[in-house]
N, C-alpha and C positions, 0 to 999 in steps of 0.2 A: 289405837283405833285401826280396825282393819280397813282399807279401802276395797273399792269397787276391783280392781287389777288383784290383789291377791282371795278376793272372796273367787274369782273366776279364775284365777288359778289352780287353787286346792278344787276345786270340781273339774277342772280339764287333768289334772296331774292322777287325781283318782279314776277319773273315768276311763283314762289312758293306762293305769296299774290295771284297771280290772277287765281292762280287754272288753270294755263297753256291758259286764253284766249288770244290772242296777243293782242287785243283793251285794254284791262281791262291792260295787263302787261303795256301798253303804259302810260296809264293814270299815273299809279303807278311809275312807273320811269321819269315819265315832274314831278310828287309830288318830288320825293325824291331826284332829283336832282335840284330843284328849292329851296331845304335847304343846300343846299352844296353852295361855294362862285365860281362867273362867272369862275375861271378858271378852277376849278375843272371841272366845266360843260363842258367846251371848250377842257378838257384832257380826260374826258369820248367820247365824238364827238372823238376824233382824235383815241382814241382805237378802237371805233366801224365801222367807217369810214375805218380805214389799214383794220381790218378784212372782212369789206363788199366787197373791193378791193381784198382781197387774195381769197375772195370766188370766183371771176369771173373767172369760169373755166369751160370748153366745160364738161367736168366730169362729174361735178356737174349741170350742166344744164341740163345734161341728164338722172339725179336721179330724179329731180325736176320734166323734163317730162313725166316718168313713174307714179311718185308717185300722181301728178297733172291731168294725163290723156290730157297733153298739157301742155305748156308752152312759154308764148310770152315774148318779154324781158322786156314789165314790170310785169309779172310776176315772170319772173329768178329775178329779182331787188328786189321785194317783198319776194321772198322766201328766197334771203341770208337775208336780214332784219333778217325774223321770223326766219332762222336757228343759228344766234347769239343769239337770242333772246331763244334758247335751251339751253342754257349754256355752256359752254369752253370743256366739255365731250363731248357733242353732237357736237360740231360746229368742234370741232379738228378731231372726228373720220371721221366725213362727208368730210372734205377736205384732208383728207390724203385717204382715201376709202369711198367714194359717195355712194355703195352697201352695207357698212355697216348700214348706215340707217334701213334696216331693221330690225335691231336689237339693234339699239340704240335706237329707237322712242316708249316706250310703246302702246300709242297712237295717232293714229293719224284720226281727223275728218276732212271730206273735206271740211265740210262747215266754218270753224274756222283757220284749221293747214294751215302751207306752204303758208300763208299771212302775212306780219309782217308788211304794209308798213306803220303803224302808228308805231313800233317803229326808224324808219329808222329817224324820225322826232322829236322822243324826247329832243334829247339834243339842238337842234335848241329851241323848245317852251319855255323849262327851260329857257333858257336863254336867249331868250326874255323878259320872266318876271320875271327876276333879273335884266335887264340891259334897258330894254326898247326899246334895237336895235338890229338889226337881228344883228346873229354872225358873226365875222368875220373870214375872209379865214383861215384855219387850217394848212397851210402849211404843207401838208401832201404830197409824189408823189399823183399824177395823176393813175384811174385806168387805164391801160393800154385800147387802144381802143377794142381790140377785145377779147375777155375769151383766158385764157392760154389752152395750149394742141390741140390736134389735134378736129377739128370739128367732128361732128356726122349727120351722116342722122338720126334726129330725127320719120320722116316718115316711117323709116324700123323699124320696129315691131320685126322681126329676130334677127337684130344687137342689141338693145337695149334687149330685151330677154337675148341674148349673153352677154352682156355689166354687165346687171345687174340683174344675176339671180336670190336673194335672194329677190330683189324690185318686179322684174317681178312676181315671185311666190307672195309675198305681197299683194301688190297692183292690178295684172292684172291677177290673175292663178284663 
């Protein structure tokens, strides 16, 4: 069974090989989990998977749309990707305080960051090619249908200002 400490490992160790690109992190972890045996690969998926689900939150959507300058939900999808994909510092501060971002993210470029959705695919690809068959269901809950917390008018400029000053100053000041 892989635990919590080496699932956050193999994402800091690749994110750290790939010099923080999320394509290049993706590559790097289908590599390094395709040396690991199918279950391991199937308990990394099931790690990343509860967290992409724990990220689905109106909060964090609305960090995502400040810092993105938009945000559709396959981009919210793609952004919890690549915000795992920052490692268990980053990903933990962002879902406990989404306005902390601003100062958890050294950098951040818009034409590379807040896109992860090649790693969202990783652990499917490894193990494809360890096993030769697409993986099977994770038996993980279900994300809930709609983000937790209360919605946002992402359209008010004001409210998101309000919401997340430290992004707003960031990204839009």
């Amino acid at each position: 069974m892989m635990d919590e400490t080496e699932f956050w490992k193999l994402v800091d160790d690749s994110r750290e090989a790939a010099e923080g690109d999320p394509e290049e992190q993706a590559d790097l972890l289908v590599e390094r989990l395709s040396q690991l045996d199918p279950d391991s690969v199937l308990d990394f998926a099931r790690h990343f998977e509860s967290r992409y689900n724990r990220a689905y939150q109106w909060d964090l959507w609305g960090a995502a749309w400040v810092m993105l300058d938009g945000a559709s939900d396959d981009a919210f999808d793609f952004f919890r990707c690549w915000l795992i994909g920052q490692g268990r510092h980053v990903f933990e501060g962002a879902v406990h305080d989404p306005d902390s971002l601003a100062e958890l993210l050294d950098e951040f470029d818009e034409e590379i960051d807040g896109d992860g959705e090649e790693l969202g695919y990783a652990a499917d690809e490894a193990y494809e090619q360890l096993t030769g068959v697409v993986a099977p269901d994770l038996e993980i809950p279900p994300a809930p249908p709609e983000p937790e917390g209360t919605s946002l008018d992402f359209e008010n400029e004001r409210l998101l200002a309000e919401r997340y000053p430290r992004l707003w100053e960031r990204f839009r000041g």
